[in-house]
Structures are given as C-alpha cells and as structure tokens.
C-alpha positions as CSV (number, residue, x, y, z in Angstrom):
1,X,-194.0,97.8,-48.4
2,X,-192.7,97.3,-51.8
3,X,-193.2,94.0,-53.2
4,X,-191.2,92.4,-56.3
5,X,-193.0,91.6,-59.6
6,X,-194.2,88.3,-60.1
7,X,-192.8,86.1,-62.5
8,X,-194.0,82.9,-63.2
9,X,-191.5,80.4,-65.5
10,X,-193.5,78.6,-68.1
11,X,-195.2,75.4,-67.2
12,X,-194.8,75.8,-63.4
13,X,-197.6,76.8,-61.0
14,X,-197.7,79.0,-58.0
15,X,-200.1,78.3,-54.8
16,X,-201.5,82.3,-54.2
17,X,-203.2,83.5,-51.9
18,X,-204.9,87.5,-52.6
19,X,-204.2,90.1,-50.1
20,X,-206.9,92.6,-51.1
21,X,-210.3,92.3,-52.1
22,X,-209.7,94.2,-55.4
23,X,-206.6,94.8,-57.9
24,X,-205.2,98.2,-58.5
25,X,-206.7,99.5,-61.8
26,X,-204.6,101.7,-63.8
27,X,-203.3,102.6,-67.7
28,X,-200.1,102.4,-69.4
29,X,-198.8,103.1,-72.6
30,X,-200.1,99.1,-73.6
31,X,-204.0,99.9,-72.0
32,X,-205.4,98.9,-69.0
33,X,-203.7,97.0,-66.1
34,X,-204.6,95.1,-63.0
35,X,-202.4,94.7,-60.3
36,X,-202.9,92.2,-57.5
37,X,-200.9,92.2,-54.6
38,X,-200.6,88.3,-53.6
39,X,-198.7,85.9,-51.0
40,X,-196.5,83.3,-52.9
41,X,-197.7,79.8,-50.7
42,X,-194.5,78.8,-51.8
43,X,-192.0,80.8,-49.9
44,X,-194.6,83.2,-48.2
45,X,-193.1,86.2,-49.8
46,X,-195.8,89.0,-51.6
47,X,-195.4,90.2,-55.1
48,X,-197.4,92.3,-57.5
49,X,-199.3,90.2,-60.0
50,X,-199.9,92.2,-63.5
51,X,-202.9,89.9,-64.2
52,X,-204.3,89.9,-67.7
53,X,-207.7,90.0,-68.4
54,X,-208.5,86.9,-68.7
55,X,-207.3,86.2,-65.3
56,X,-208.8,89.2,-64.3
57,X,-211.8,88.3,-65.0
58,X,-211.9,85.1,-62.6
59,X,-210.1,86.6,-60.2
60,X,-212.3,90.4,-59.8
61,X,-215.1,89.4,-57.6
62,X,-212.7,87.2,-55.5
63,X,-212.4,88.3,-51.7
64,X,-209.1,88.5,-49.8
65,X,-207.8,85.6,-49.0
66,X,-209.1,83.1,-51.8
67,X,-206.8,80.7,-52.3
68,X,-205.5,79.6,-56.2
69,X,-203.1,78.2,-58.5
70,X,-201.8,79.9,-61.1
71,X,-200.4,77.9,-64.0
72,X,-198.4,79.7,-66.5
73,X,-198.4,77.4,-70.2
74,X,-196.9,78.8,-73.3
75,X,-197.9,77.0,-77.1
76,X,-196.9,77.4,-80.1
77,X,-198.9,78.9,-83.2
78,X,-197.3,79.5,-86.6
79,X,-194.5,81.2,-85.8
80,X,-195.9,82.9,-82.8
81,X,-195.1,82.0,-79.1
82,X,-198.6,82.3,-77.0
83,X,-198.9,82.6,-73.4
84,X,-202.2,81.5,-71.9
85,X,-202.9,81.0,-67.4
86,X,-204.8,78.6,-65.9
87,X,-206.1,79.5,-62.7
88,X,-207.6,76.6,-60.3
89,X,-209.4,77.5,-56.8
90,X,-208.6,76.0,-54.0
C-alpha cells in the first residue's frame, strides 16, 4: 500500500495512531531519517511520518497502536523561522 506524506500545517494538531512497532530507518543526502507509517484519527487515512529526532526519540520505544497528538508550532528567531513538534499521549 502506498501511503501519502504527512503534512502537518502549522499550529494544528493531528490525533495518530502508529501502525508498526518501529519506524523505517534509512539515510539520505540530509543524514538519517525515520519513517513512521501512522493512521490519521482524523479521517482514518495512513501516511508516512518523516519524524525528526526529537520526535523520534519519544516515539522509538512506543508499540503499535499508541495513540498521540502531534502538534506542529513554528516561532520566530532573528530572522530565522523554527519549527519545533509537540507530541502528547493519549
């Protein structure tokens, strides 16, 4: 099954749910990646989640089916827009 990218608009949150007990691990050009597949709560569809590492790292010893929100929050700094995630268990 292919499932789309997930993209998450600033300042929103999305109910997941993980499918698999751990995250593809793989390198690009930009380093290391983690993919999770997940289930939107939303609309129920799955998507690929390119977690960084600090999501990563709450989310690796997770098993299926945990439950979270991810919250997506972008600040400014200088002249530099930084994106941060907040995740919450349910």
């Amino acid at each position: 099954m292919e499932r789309k990218k997930l993209e998450i608009p600033v300042n929103q949150s999305l109910n997941l749910q993980l499918l698999f007990d751990e995250p593809l691990v793989g390198e690009s050009k930009f380093g290391e990646y983690y993919m999770y597949a997940v289930k939107n709560g939303n609309d129920d569809s799955e998507y690929s989640f390119f977690a960084p590492l600090s999501v990563h790292e709450q989310l690796k010893n997770k098993p299926k089916g945990t439950m979270f929100q991810l919250t997506r929050t972008a600040t400014q700094k200088g002249k530099k827009l930084v994106t941060d995630y907040e995740v919450k268990f349910q």
